[in-house]
N, C-alpha and C positions, 0 to 999 in steps of 0.2 A: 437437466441441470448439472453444472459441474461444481465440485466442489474446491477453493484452490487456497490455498493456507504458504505461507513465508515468514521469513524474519530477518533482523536487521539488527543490527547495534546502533541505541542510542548514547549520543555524547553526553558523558556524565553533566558538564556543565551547561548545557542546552536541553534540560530535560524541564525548566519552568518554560520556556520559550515553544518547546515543542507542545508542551500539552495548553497552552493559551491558545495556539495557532488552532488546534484540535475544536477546542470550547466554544470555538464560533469556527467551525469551518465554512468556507465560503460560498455560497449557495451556489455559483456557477462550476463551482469542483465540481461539488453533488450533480451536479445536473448534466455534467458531462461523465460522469460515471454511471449515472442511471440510463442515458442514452446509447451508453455503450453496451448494455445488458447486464450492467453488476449489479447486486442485490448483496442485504443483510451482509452488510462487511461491518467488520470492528476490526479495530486493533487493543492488544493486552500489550502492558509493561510486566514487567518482571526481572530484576538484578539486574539495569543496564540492556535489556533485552524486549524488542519489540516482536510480537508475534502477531501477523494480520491475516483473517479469515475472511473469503469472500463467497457468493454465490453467483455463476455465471449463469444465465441463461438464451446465449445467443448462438448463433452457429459459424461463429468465425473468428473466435478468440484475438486470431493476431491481427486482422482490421479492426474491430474493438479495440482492442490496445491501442492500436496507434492512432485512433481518433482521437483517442485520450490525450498522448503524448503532440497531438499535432493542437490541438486548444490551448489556445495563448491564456485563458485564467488557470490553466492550470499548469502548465510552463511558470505562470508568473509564481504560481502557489510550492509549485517544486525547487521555484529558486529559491526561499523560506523554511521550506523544510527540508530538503536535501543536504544544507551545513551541519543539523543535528542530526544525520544520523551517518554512520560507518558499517559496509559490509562484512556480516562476519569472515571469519579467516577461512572457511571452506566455501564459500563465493566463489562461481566459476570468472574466470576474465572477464570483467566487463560486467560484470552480473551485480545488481544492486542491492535487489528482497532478493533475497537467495530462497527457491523455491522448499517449501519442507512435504516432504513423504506422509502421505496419511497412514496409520501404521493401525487404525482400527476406527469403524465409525458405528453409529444405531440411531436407527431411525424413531 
């Protein structure tokens, strides 16, 4: 199991919008994220700051991924939430959840 944690800035004025979209997220999201081998993911707010933890359990991360990205309910679902949120300022080019460092864990 891998463990894979990021963050993002949410748009101040899209933060009722974001956490409605959350409150019912859409079963076919979920179900293409469970297919792709993601497990126990949440996401935390904090001061404008979104932080999302996930667990992987598959052996091919970046096909995983992009089954995900290649699912039109979830295309449709990132066209809804992708307006609320902004890359932080140390985001590589092109990079969205900007990957974060685990810096200590325990089991």
């Amino acid at each position: 199991m891998k463990r894979l944690a990021a963050v993002i800035r949410l748009r101040p004025e899209k933060e009722a919008e974001y956490r409605a979209l959350h409150a019912q997220a859409w079963p076919g999201v979920l179900a293409a994220l469970k297919r792709a081998n993601i497990g126990n993911y949440s996401i935390y707010l904090r001061d404008g700051l979104l932080f999302s933890y996930l667990e992987y359990t598959g052996d091919d991360y970046a096909a995983d991924t992009a089954s995900i990205a290649a699912d039109p309910v979830t295309r449709e679902w990132w066209a809804r939430t992708d307006p609320c949120q902004q890359p932080v300022d140390s985001a590589a080019e092109g990079e969205w959840w900007a990957p974060a460092e685990e810096v200590f864990h325990l089991d």
